[in-house]
Structures are given as C-alpha cells and as structure tokens.
C-alpha positions as CSV (number, residue, x, y, z in Angstrom):
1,X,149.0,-8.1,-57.2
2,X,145.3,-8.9,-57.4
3,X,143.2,-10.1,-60.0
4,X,141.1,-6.4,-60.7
5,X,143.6,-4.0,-59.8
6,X,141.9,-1.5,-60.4
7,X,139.7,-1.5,-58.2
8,X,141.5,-1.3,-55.3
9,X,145.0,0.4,-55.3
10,X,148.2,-1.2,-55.8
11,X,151.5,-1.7,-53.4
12,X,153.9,0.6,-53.2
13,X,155.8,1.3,-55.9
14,X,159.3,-0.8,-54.8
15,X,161.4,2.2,-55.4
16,X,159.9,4.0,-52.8
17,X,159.5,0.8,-50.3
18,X,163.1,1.9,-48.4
19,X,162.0,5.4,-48.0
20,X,158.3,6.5,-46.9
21,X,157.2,3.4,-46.4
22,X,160.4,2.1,-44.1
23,X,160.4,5.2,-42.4
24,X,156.8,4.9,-41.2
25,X,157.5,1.5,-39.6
26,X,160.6,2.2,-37.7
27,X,161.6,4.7,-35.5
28,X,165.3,4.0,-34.9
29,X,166.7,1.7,-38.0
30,X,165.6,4.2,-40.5
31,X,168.3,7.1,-39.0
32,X,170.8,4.2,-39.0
33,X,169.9,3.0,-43.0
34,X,170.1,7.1,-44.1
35,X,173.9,6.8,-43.2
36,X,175.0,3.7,-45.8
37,X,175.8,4.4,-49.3
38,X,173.4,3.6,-51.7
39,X,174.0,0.4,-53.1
40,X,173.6,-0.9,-49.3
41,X,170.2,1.1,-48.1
42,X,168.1,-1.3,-50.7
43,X,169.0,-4.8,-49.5
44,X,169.1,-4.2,-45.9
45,X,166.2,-2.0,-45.8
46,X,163.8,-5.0,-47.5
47,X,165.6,-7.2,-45.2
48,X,164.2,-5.6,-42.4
49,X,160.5,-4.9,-44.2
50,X,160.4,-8.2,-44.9
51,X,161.4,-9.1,-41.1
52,X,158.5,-6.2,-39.6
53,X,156.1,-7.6,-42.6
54,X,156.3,-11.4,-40.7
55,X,156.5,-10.0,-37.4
56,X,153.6,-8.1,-38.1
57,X,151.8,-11.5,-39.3
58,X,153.3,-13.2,-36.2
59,X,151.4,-10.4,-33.7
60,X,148.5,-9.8,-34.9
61,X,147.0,-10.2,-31.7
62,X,143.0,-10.2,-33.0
63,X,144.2,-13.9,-34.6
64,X,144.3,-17.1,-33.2
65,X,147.6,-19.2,-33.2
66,X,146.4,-21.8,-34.9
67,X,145.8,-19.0,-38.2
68,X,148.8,-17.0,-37.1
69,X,151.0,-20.2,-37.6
70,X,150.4,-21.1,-40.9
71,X,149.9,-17.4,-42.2
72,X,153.9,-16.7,-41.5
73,X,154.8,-19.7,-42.9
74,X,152.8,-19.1,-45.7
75,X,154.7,-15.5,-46.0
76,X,157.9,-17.7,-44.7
77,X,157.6,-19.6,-47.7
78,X,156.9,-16.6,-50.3
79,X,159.9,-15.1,-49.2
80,X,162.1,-18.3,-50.2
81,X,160.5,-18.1,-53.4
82,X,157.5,-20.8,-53.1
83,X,153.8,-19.5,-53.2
84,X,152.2,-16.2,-53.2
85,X,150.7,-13.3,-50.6
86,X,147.6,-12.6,-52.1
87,X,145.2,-14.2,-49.3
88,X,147.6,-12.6,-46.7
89,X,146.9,-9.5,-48.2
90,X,143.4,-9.8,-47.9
91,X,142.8,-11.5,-44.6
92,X,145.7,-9.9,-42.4
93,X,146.3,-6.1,-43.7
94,X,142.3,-5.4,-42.7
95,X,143.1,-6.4,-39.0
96,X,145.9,-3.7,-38.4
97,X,144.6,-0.7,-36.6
98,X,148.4,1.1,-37.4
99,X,148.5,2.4,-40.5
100,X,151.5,1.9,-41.6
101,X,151.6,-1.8,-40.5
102,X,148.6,-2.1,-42.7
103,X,150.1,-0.8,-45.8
104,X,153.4,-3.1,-45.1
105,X,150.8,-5.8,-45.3
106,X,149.5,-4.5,-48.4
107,X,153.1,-3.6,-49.7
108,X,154.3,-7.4,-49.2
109,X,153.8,-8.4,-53.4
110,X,156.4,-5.2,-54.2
111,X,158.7,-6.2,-51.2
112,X,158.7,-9.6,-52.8
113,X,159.2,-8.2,-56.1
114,X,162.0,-6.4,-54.9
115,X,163.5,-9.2,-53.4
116,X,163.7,-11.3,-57.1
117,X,165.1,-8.3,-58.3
118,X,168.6,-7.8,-56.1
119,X,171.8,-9.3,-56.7
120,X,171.7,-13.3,-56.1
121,X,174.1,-13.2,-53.4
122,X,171.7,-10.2,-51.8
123,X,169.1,-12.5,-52.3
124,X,170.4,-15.6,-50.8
125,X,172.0,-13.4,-47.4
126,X,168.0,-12.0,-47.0
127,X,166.4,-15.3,-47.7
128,X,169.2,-17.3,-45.2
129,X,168.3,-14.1,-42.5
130,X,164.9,-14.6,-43.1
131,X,164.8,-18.1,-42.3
132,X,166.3,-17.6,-38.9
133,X,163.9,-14.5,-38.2
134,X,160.9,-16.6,-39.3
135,X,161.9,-19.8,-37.5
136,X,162.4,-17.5,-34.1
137,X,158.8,-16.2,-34.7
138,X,157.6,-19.7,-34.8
139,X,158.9,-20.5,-32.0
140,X,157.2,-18.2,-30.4
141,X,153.8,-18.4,-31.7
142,X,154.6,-22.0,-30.0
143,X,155.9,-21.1,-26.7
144,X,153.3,-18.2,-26.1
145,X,149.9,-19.1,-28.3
146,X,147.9,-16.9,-26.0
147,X,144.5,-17.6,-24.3
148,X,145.6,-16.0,-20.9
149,X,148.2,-18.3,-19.7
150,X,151.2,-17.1,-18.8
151,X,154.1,-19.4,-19.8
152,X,157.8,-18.6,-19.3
153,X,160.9,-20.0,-21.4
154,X,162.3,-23.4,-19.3
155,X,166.0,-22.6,-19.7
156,X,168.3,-19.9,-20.1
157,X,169.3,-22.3,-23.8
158,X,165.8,-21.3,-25.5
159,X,166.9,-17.5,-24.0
160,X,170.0,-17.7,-26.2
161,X,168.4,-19.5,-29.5
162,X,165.5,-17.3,-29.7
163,X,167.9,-14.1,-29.4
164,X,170.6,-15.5,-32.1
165,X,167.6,-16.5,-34.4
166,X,165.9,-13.2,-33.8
167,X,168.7,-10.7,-34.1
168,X,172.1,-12.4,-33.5
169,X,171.9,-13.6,-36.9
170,X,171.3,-9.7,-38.2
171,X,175.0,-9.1,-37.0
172,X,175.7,-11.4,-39.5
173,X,173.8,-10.5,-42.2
174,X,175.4,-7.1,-42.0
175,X,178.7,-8.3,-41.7
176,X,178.3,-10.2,-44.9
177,X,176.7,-7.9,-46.7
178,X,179.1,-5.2,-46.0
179,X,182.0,-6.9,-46.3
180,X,181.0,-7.8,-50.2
181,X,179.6,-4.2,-50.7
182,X,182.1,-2.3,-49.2
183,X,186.1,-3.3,-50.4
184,X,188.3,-3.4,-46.5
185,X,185.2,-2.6,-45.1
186,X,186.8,-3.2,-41.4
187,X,190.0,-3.4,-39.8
188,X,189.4,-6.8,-38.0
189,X,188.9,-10.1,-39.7
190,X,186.1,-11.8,-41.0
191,X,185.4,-14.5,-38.4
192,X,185.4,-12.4,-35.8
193,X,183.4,-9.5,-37.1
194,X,180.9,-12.5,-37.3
195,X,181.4,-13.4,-33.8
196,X,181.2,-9.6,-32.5
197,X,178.2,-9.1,-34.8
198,X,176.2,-12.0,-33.3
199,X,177.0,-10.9,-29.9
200,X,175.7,-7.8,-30.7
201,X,172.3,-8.3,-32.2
202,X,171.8,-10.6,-29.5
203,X,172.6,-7.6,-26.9
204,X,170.3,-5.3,-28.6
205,X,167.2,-8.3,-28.8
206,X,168.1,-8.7,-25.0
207,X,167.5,-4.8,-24.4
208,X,164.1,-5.3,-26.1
209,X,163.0,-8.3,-24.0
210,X,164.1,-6.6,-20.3
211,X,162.2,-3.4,-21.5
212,X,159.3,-4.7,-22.6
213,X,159.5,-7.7,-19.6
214,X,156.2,-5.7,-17.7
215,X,153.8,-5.7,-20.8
216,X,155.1,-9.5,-21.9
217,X,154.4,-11.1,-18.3
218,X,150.4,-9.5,-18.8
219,X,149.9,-10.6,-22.1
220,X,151.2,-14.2,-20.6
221,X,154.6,-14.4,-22.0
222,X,157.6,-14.2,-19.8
223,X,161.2,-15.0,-21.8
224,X,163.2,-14.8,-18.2
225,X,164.0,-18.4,-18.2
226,X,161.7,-20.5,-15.3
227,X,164.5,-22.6,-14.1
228,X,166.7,-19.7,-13.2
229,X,163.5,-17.9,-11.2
230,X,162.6,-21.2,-9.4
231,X,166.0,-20.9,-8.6
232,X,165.5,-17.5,-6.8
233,X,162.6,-18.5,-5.4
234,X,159.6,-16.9,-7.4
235,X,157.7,-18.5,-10.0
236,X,156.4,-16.4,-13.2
237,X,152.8,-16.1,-12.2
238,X,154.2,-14.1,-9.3
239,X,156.5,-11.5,-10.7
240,X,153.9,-8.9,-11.2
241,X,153.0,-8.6,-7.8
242,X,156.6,-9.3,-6.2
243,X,159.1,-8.0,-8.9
244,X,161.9,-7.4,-6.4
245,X,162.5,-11.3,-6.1
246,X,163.2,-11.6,-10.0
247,X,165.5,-9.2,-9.8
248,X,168.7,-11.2,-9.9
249,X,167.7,-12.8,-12.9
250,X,166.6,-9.7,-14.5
251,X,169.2,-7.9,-14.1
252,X,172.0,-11.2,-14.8
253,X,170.4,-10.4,-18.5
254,X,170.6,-7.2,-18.4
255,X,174.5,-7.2,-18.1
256,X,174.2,-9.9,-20.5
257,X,173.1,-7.7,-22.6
258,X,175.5,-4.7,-21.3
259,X,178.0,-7.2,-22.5
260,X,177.0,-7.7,-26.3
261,X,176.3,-4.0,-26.5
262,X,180.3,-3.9,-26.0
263,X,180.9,-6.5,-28.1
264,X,178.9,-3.9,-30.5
265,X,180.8,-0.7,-29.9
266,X,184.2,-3.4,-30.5
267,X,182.9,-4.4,-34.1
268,X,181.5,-0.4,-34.9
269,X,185.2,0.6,-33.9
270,X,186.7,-1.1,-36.5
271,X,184.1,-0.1,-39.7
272,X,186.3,2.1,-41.9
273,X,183.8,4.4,-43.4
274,X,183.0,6.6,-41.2
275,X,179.3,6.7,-42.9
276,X,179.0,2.8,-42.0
277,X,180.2,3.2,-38.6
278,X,178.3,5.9,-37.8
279,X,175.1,3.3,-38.9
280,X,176.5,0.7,-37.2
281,X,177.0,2.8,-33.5
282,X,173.7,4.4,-33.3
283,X,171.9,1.3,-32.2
284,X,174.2,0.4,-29.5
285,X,174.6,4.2,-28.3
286,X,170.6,4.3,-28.3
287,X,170.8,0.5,-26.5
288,X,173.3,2.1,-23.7
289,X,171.3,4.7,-22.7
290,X,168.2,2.5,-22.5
291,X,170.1,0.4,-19.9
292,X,171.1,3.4,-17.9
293,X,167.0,4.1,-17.7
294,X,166.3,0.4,-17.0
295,X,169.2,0.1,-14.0
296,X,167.9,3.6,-13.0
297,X,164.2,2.5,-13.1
298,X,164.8,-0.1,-10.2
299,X,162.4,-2.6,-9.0
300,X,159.5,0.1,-10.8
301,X,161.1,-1.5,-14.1
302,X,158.0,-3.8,-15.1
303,X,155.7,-0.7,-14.7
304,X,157.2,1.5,-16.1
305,X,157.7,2.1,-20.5
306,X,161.3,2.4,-21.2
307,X,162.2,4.7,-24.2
308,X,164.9,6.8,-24.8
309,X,163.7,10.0,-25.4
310,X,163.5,11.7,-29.3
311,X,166.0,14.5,-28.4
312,X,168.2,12.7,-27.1
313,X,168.4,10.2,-30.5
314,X,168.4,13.5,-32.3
315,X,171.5,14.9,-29.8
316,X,173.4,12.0,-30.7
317,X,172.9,12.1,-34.7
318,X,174.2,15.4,-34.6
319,X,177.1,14.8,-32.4
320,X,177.9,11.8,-35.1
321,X,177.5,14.0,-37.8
322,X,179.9,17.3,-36.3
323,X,182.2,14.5,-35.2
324,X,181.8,12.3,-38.8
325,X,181.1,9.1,-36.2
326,X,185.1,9.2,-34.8
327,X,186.5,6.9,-32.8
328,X,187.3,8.9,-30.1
329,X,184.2,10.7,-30.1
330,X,181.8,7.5,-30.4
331,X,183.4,6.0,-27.5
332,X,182.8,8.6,-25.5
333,X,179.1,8.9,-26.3
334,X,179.0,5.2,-25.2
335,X,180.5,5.6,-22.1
336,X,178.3,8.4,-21.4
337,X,175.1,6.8,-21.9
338,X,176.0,4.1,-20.2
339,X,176.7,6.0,-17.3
C-alpha cells in the first residue's frame, strides 16, 4: 500500500472494486455482472479487473517492450501470490491518460487483497484464468513489440492459441465457477458446457480482432495469419491499401467466429436461472449484431470503427428483463441481430 500513506491516497476500498470502479472500465461486462446473484458478482468481477489491470500493463503504449515484458510478469507473478505491485503502481498508473485505467493501476494492492480474501477454490479458478490471460499477453508483447513494423501471426495455429488463452479459457472459468456456485446450474453436462464455453469466448475474442483489424494493421500488428494471405495473394504490408484481396481470409474468421457465437447462444440456452442466462446471452446478442455491421461494412471494414450502438445494448436489456432472458425470446433476439 505504500510506505507514507498518507500522503497520497489509498486504493479503492475492495468492497467497492466490483461496482464504481468495474463499471468505469467496462462498457459491456458490467450490464452482464449486474444480472448474477451475489455470491458470483465478486469473483468474476476481480477476475476480470485483474485481467484489464494486466492488459492495461501489457498496452501501455508510451513503454517499451523490453519494460512492458517484465512489468506484467511482475503483476503476473503478484497475482499467483509471489511479489508485490508497489513499483508498478508508481511507474505505470502515472502513464495512463484514461482515468479510470489509472485508478485500476492504482487499485491493483486492494484487487490483490481481494483476491487472498475469496474462497480457495475462487482463488485457484482466478489464479489458473489468469495464467492463461497473462501468458496470451506475453505472447503478444513478443509477436508485436512495436517500433513500426508491422508483423502478422505465421499460422492460423497461433490464431487459435492466442484466442483460447485470451478468452476461450473465460468460457471456462464461468462454467466452473457457476457450476460450484449455482446447484444444477445447466441442463447439459459438464464436459460439454466446457467445450461450448471455450468455443464461445474464443468467438467473442475473434469479434474483437476482425473489428479492430484496421487500427491493429497501423499500429503494426496484423493477427490474420500470413500463410493464409500469401495464400490469397496479398502480403500484410499491403492490406491497408488493397483490403479487398484479404477479404477471404477476413471474412473465413469472421464465420469462425459466427460459429462460436452459436456455440454461445447453445451453452446460454441451457443456464437455468434465468438471471445467469440473461448474463450469459448479452455478450453473444451484442457479438451478433456487431457481425451484421462488420458483413454490412464491406470492403470499408478496416476504416471504419465498429460499435454497436448504446441504444441498442440498452433495447436489448430491457427486452431481457420484460421477457426474464426466455428461451424463446433470446433466440429470437439472436437471430435478429444476426440478420
């Protein structure tokens, strides 16, 4: 916490992390954490704090790789319960020019806190989740150090591991922690809730990628895989200028990730409270209607931002809640946004 606290002031108190302080750094997963019961709103939301906190660490863009590398596994290795956040604090949270980035930064001793606090097997599902987040952001502080090259993944294979260790894995994570939280918390079994989840996260972390493909290939990072464009006949230096020819491969991804999004709306299906499910949906209803607007956008899809608007996130809570997130009625918001 510091050494003279009181001269500067102190985190944020850890009661209130999964409220002001989640809401301010997330625009969609805090609607989705309001629906879970209590008892569940706590672990995931610092599961996901804890993920923004590193990722923050991972693109702070002012820092070289070299210092970004060893400052997430510095905050890596805090989070598994080795080491301290103190220096982080002071050399990372100055940098942020968003606010509420900066006092996650700042926040990152109570998260911690937090974390020794929650049931052990809480504590051992964040810690395992967080060691799959934080490898994936390794990687690629590796793959994409900066310095105005632009690189591209090789192979569709480091596609697939950096979207299971990014976000696949958060499929699990919920599925586990649900599942121990909630008594026949779905109507499908374990294993392949597990499956379903994994496809999911890694539809939704696919979404991300394709809409923010544009502002990735000018900061020199391109994740559509190089062998699959040399196979089309473009190389990733090139894309800016002639996006129609990466086109295939764009958009073989994008029903890649069509395809986990359905995998999604399979395992939100079979979530028995209505509550959870309605948690659960949003995030793939939101992720269907952003690929509508990037299958829409055409060939202008690299130029363009790609965000589903606020009313329309706000049309579909209040559909969930007249509805209560049924069945019938979330499958036919799906269907609609995916047009």
């Amino acid at each position: 916490m510091g050494s003279n606290p009181m001269n500067r002031p102190g985190p944020v108190l850890p009661n209130d992390l999964v409220g002001p302080l989640l809401r301010s750094v997330s625009r969609s997963f805090y609607l989705s954490i309001r629906f879970l019961p209590a008892g569940l709103r706590q672990p995931v939301g610092l599961a996901y704090l804890l993920a923004r906190a590193t990722d923050t660490i991972a693109d702070t863009a002012e820092v070289p790789a070299d210092v970004r590398k060893p400052g997430l596994q510095s905050l890596a290795s805090a989070i598994q319960g080795a080491g301290d956040v103190n220096e982080l604090g002071e050399s990372f949270a100055p940098l942020q020019t968003n606010e509420a980035e900066r006092k996650l930064i700042e926040s990152l001793p109570a998260c911690l806190e937090m974390l020794r606090r929650v049931s052990p097997a809480d504590q051992a599902d964040i810690r395992e989740l967080l060691a799959k987040i934080n490898k994936a952001q390794l990687l690629d502080i590796e793959r994409f150090p900066g310095g105005g090259d632009l690189r591209a993944l090789a192979t569709a294979a480091e596609l697939n591991e950096y979207t299971y260790l990014i976000a696949g894995c958060v499929g699990e994570f919920w599925t586990h922690i649900c599942n121990r939280h909630l008594p026949a918390f779905a109507e499908l079994p374990v294993e392949r809730l597990l499956e379903l989840g994994r496809r999911y996260g890694e539809g939704l972390q696919l979404i991300n990628i394709l809409r923010d493909a544009g502002g990735d290939l000018r900061a020199g990072r391109c994740y559509l895989p190089n062998d699959e464009l040399t196979a089309v006949g473009i190389r990733p230096q090139e894309i800016v200028d002639h996006p129609a020819k990466s086109m295939p491969v764009y958009y073989k991804w994008l029903e890649r990730a069509e395809s986990g999004l359905r995998a999604g709306m399979e395992y939100c299906l079979a979530v028995r409270p209505r509550r959870v499910r309605g948690a659960t949906a949003l995030p793939a209803l939101i992720g269907a209607k952003t690929i509508r607007l990037l299958r829409n956008a055409g060939d202008d899809v690299l130029e363009e931002k790609i965000k589903v608007p606020r009313r329309e996130v706000r049309r579909i809570l209040r559909v969930m809640g007249i509805t209560m997130a049924s069945k019938v009625r979330l499958r036919r918001l799906f269907d609609d946004a995916l047009g």
